[in-house]
C-alpha positions in Angstrom: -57.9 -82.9 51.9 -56.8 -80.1 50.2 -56.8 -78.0 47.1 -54.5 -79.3 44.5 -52.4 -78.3 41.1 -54.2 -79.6 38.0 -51.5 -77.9 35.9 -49.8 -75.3 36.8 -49.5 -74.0 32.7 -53.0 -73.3 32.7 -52.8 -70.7 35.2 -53.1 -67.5 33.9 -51.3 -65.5 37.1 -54.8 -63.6 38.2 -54.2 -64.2 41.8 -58.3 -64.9 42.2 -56.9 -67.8 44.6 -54.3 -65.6 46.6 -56.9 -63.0 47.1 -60.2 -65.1 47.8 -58.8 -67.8 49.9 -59.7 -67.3 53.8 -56.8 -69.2 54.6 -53.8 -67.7 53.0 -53.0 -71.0 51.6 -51.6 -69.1 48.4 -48.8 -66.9 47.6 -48.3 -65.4 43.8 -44.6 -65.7 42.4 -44.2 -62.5 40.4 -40.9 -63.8 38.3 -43.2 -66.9 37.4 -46.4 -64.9 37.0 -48.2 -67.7 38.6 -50.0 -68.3 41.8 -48.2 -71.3 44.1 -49.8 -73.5 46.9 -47.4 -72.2 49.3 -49.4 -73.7 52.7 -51.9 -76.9 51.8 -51.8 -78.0 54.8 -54.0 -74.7 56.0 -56.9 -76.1 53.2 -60.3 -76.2 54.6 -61.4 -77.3 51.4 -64.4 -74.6 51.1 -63.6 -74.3 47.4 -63.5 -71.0 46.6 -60.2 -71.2 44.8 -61.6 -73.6 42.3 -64.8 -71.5 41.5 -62.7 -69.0 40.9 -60.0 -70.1 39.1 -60.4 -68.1 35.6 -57.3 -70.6 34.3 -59.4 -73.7 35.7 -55.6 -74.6 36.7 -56.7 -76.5 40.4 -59.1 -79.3 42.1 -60.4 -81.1 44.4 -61.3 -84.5 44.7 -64.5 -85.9 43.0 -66.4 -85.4 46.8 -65.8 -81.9 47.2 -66.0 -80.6 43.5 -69.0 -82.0 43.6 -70.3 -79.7 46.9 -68.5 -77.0 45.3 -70.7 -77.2 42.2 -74.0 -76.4 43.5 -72.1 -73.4 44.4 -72.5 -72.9 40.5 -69.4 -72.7 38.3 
């Protein structure tokens, strides 16, 4: 499982994801001023992209949003 786009218009281009994620899974297109899931496939699904997310612009499936939220969002 791995992180997903819930729509990539709500991201605001912070790069939270690109610099939180322990897996490099992220890369940040500066022409598009967006971050994109470059590497899914290196998703360990800990969530910290998601908590993060200022744009709210990923997810997870139901299963691991809900671990994620006692995390506190």
């Amino acid at each position: 499982m791995a992180v997903r786009r819930l729509d990539l218009n709500k991201c605001i281009g912070c790069m939270n994801c690109v610099s939180i994620c322990p897996m490099d899974v992220f890369r940040f297109d500066a022409k598009e001023n967006k971050s994109v899931i470059a590497y899914p496939e290196n998703c360990q699904s800990c969530g910290q992209c998601w908590l993060n997310c200022l744009g709210h612009s990923l997810y997870f499936d139901n299963e691991i949003r809900a671990v994620a939220l006692t995390a506190s969002r």
